[in-house]
C-alpha positions as CSV (number, residue, x, y, z in Angstrom):
1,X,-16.6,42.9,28.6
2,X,-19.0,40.2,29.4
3,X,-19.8,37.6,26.7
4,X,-23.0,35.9,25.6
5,X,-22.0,31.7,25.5
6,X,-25.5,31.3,24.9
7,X,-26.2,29.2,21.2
8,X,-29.1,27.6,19.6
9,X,-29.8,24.7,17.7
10,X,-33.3,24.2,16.8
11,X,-35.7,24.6,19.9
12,X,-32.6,24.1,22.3
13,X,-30.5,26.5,24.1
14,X,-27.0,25.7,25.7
15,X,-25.9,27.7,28.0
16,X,-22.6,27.5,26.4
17,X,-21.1,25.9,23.3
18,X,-19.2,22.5,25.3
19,X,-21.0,19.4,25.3
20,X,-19.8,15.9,26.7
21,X,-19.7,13.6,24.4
22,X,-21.7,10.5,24.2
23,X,-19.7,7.5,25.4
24,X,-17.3,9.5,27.5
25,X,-19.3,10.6,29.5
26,X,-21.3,7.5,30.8
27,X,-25.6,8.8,31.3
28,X,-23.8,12.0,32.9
29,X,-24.8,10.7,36.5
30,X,-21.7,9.3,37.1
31,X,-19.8,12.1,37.0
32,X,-22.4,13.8,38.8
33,X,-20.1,14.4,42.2
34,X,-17.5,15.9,40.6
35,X,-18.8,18.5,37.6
36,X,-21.8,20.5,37.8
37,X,-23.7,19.0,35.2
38,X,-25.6,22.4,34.8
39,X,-22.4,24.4,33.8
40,X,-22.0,22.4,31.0
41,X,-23.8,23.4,27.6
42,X,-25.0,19.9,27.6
43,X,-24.4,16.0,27.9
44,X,-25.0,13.8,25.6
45,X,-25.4,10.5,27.2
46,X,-23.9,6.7,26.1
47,X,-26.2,5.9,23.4
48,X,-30.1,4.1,24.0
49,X,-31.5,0.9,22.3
50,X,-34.7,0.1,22.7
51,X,-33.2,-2.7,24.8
52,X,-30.2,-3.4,26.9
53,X,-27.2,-4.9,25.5
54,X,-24.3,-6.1,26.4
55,X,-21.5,-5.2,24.0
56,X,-18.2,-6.6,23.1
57,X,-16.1,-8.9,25.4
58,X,-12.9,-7.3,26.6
59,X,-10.3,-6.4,25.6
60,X,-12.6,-3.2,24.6
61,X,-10.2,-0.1,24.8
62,X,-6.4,0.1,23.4
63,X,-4.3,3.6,23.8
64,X,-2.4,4.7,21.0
65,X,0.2,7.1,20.5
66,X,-1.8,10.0,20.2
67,X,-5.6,9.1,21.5
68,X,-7.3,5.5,22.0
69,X,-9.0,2.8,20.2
70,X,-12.5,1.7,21.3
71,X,-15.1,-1.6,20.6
72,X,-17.4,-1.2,23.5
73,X,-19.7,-2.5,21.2
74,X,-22.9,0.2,22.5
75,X,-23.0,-1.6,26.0
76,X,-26.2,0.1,27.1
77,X,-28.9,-0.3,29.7
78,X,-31.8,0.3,27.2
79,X,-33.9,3.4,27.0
80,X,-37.1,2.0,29.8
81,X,-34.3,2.5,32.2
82,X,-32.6,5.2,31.5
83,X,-36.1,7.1,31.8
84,X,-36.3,5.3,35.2
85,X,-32.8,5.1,36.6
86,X,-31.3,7.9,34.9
87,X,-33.3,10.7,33.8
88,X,-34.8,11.8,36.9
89,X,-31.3,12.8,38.5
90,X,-30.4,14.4,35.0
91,X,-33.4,17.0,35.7
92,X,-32.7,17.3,39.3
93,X,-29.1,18.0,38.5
94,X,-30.3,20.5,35.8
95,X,-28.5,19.3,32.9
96,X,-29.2,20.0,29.4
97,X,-29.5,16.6,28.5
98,X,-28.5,15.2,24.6
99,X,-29.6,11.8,24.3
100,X,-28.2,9.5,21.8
101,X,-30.1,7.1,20.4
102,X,-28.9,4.0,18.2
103,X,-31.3,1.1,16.3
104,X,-31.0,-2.0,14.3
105,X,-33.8,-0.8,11.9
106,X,-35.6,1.8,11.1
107,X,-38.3,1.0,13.2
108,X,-36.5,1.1,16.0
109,X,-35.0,4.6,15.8
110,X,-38.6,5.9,15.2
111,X,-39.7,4.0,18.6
112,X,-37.0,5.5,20.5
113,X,-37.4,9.6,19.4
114,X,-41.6,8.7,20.1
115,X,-40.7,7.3,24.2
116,X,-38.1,10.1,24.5
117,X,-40.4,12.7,23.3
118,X,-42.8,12.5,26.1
119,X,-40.0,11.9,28.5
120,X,-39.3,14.9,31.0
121,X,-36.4,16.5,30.4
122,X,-34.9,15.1,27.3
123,X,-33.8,18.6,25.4
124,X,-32.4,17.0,21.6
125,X,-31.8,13.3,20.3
126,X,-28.2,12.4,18.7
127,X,-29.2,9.9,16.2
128,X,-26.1,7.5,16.0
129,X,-26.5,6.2,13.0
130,X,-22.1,6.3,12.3
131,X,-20.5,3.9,15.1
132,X,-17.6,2.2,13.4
133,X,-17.2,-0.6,15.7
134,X,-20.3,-3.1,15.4
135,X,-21.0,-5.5,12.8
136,X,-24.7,-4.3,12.5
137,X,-27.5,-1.3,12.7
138,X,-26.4,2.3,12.8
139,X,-23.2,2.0,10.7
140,X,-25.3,0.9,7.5
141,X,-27.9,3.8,7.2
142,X,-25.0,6.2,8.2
143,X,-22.3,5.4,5.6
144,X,-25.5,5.7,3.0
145,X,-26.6,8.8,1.8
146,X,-30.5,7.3,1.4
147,X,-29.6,5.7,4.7
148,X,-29.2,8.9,6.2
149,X,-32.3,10.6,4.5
150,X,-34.6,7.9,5.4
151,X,-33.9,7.7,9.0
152,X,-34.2,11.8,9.7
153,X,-36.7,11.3,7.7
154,X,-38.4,8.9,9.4
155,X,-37.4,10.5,13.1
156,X,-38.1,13.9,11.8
157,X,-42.1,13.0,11.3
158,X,-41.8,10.9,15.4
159,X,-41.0,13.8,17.4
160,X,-40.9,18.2,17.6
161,X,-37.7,17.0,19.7
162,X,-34.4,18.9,17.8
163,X,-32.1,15.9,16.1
164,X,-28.6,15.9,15.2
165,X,-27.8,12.6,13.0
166,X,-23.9,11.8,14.1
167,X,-21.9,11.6,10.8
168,X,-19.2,9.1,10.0
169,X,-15.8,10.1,8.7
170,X,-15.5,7.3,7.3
171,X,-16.9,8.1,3.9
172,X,-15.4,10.1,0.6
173,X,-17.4,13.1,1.3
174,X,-19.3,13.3,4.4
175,X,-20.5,17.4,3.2
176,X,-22.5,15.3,1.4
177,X,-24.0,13.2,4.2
178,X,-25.0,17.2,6.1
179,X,-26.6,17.8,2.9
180,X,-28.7,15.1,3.1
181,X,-29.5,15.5,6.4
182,X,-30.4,18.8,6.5
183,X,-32.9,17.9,3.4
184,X,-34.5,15.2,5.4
185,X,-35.4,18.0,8.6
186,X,-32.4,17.6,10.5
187,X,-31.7,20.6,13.2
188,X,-27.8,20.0,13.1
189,X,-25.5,17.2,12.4
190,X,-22.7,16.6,14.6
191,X,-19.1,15.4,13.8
192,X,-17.2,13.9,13.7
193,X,-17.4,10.0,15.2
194,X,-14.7,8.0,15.5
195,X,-12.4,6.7,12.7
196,X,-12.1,2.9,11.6
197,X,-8.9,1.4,12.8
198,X,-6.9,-1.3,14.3
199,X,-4.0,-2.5,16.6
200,X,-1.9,-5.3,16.4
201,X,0.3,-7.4,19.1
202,X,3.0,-7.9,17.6
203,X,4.7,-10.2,19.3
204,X,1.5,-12.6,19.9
205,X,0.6,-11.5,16.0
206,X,-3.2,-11.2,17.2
207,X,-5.1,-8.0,16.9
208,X,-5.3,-6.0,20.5
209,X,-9.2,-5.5,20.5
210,X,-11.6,-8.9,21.2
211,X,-13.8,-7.0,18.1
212,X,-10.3,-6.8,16.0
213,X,-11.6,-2.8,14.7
214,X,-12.3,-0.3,17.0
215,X,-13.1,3.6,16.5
216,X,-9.5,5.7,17.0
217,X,-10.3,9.1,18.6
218,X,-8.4,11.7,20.2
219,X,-5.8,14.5,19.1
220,X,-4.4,12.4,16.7
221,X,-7.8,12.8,14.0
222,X,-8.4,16.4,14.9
223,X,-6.9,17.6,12.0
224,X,-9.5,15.8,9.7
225,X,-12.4,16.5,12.3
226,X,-11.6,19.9,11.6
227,X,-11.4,20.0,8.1
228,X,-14.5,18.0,8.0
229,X,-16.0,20.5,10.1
230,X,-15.2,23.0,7.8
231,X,-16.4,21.5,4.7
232,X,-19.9,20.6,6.3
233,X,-20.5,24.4,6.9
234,X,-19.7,25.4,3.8
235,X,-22.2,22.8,2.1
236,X,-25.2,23.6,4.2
237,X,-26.8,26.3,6.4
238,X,-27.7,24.2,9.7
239,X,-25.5,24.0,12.6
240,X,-22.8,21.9,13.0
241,X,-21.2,20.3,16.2
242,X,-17.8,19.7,16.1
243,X,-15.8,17.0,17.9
244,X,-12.7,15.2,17.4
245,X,-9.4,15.1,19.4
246,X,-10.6,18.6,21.7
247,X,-8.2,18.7,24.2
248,X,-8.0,22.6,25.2
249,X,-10.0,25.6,24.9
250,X,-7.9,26.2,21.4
251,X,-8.6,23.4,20.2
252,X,-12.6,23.8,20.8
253,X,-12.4,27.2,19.2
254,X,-10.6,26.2,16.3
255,X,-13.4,24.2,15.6
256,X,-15.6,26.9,16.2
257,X,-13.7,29.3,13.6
258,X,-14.0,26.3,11.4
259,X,-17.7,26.5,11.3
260,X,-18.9,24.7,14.3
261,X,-21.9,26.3,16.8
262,X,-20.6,23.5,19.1
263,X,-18.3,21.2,20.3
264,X,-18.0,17.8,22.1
265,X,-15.2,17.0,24.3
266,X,-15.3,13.0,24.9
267,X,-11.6,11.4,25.2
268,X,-9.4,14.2,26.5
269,X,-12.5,13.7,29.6
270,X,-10.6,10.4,30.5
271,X,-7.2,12.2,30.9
272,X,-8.7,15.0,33.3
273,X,-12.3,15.4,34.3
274,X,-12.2,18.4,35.4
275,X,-11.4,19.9,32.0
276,X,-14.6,21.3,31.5
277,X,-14.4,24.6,33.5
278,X,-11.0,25.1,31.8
279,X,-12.9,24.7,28.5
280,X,-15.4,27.0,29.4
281,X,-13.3,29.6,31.1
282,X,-10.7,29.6,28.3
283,X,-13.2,30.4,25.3
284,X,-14.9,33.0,27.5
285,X,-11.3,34.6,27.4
286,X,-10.6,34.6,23.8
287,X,-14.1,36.6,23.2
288,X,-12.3,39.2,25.5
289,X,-9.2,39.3,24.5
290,X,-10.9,39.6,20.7
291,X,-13.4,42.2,21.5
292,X,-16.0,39.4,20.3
293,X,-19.3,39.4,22.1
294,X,-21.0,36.5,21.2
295,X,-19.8,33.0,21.3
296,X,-21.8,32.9,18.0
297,X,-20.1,35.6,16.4
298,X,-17.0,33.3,16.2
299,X,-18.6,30.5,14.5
300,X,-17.4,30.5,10.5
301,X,-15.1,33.2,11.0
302,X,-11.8,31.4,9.4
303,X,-10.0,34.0,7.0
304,X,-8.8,32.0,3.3
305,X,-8.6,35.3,1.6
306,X,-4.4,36.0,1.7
307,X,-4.1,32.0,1.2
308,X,-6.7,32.7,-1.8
309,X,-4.6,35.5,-3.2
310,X,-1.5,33.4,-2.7
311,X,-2.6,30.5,-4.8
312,X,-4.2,33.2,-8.0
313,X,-0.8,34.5,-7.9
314,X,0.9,31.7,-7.9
């Protein structure tokens, strides 16, 4: 039985519902040689300042039991140059290109969706307005719900471009954060980014990252990425993209039956970069096996009625 992968968000179409996830996946060029950029749903590339900047100092990265810890820090080459160095490959390699965009101030977000707008070949903007590992910009709007608002808001009036704000987990209720993004002309929100934590070297006694916090990812939050997941579709009707700790083709569709449309993949890219035709290949064969014919169709599908029964009876 073949299977429509096919979804929507706003006025963009993926071809299928796996997306590399910003920061893992470099401006998408690098991996260019190795993955057909144009069998993946889309790429959503490191994210844009107006200007370049360096980042953190090393040490930047620090694997943990079950994922990694990162302060990069949004090392970046600035969004003049990724229109000049970076974006004309992106179209030539036919990618569906996601391009995450990050600011100080308001003003600055605004500035960024109006240059990317009448850029060739930008399809969406990821606003990142949830990184957990600098000390200023994105983090404050995105761990406020008028925060939030104001910039959609504000983005939402720059450009016909779709927009996904990236939400934070690192708030009490971030169904509350979709909420207000959806209110403020969002097209989708996407989620989750990474979590707040730290390392520590013991024997030295000094913290393992140069930034001291870094954001943990990997399999080890994709528990709480789903449930997130889960509680964002529930409190709105705009799609969500889900991300957190996706390792397999299971793991992407769990997401998926927890209410995503789509799904980022970003660490588990470091362990294998070839993982993306597995991905692919491996959702395609649970709408078989399922007798499901849209990739859509699977989205929200997660069955609480016998655990509902269970707890009126009890």
């Amino acid at each position: 039985m073949p299977c429509d992968l096919t979804v929507q968000i706003g006025t963009l179409t993926l071809g299928n519902p796996v997306i590399a996830a910003s920061g893992c996946f470099g401006y998408g060029v690098e991996y260019a040689d190795v993955v057909d950029l144009s069998l993946l749903g889309g790429v959503a590339v490191k994210g844009l300042f107006l200007a370049e900047r360096e980042g953190h100092p090393p040490q930047r990265i620090v694997e943990t039991p079950a994922g990694m810890l990162n302060a990069i820090g949004l090392q970046g080459i600035g969004v003049h140059r990724f229109i000049r160095e970076k974006l004309p490959e992106l179209r030539e390699r036919r990618a569906t290109v996601i391009v995450n965009i990050c600011g100080s101030t308001l003003d600055e977000y605004v500035e960024l969706a109006r240059i990317l707008s009448d850029a060739d070949g930008v399809g969406a903007l990821e606003l990142n307005i949830s990184c957990p590992n600098i000390k200023e910009g994105g983090i404050t709007f995105g761990c406020s719900l008028n925060g939030t608002f104001d910039v959609v808001s504000a983005v939402r009036k720059a450009t016909r471009l779709p927009i996904i704000p990236k939400l934070t987990p690192n708030v009490t209720d971030v169904a509350s954060f979709a909420r207000a993004s959806e209110e403020a002309g969002a097209d989708a929100v996407s989620l989750v980014n990474t979590f707040l934590a730290m390392a520590i070297d013991v024997e030295t006694r000094r913290p393992k990252l140069s930034n001291i916090v870094g954001g943990l990812s990997g399999p080890a939050i994709r528990p709480i990425a789903v449930r997130m997941v889960y509680e964002c579709r529930r409190a709105g009707k705009i799609p969500v993209v889900g991300m957190g700790g996706i390792a397999s083709a299971a793991d992407a569709i769990e997401f998926m039956i927890a209410g995503a449309y789509a799904v980022q993949v970003g660490t588990a890219n470091f362990v294998d970069p070839f993982i993306w035709t597995w991905l692919v290949d491996g959702i395609r064969d649970y709408l078989q096996r399922h007798g499901i014919a849209r990739v859509r169709d699977l989205t929200g599908t997660l069955d609480t009625t016998a655990r509902e029964k269970e707890w009126t009876s009890s």
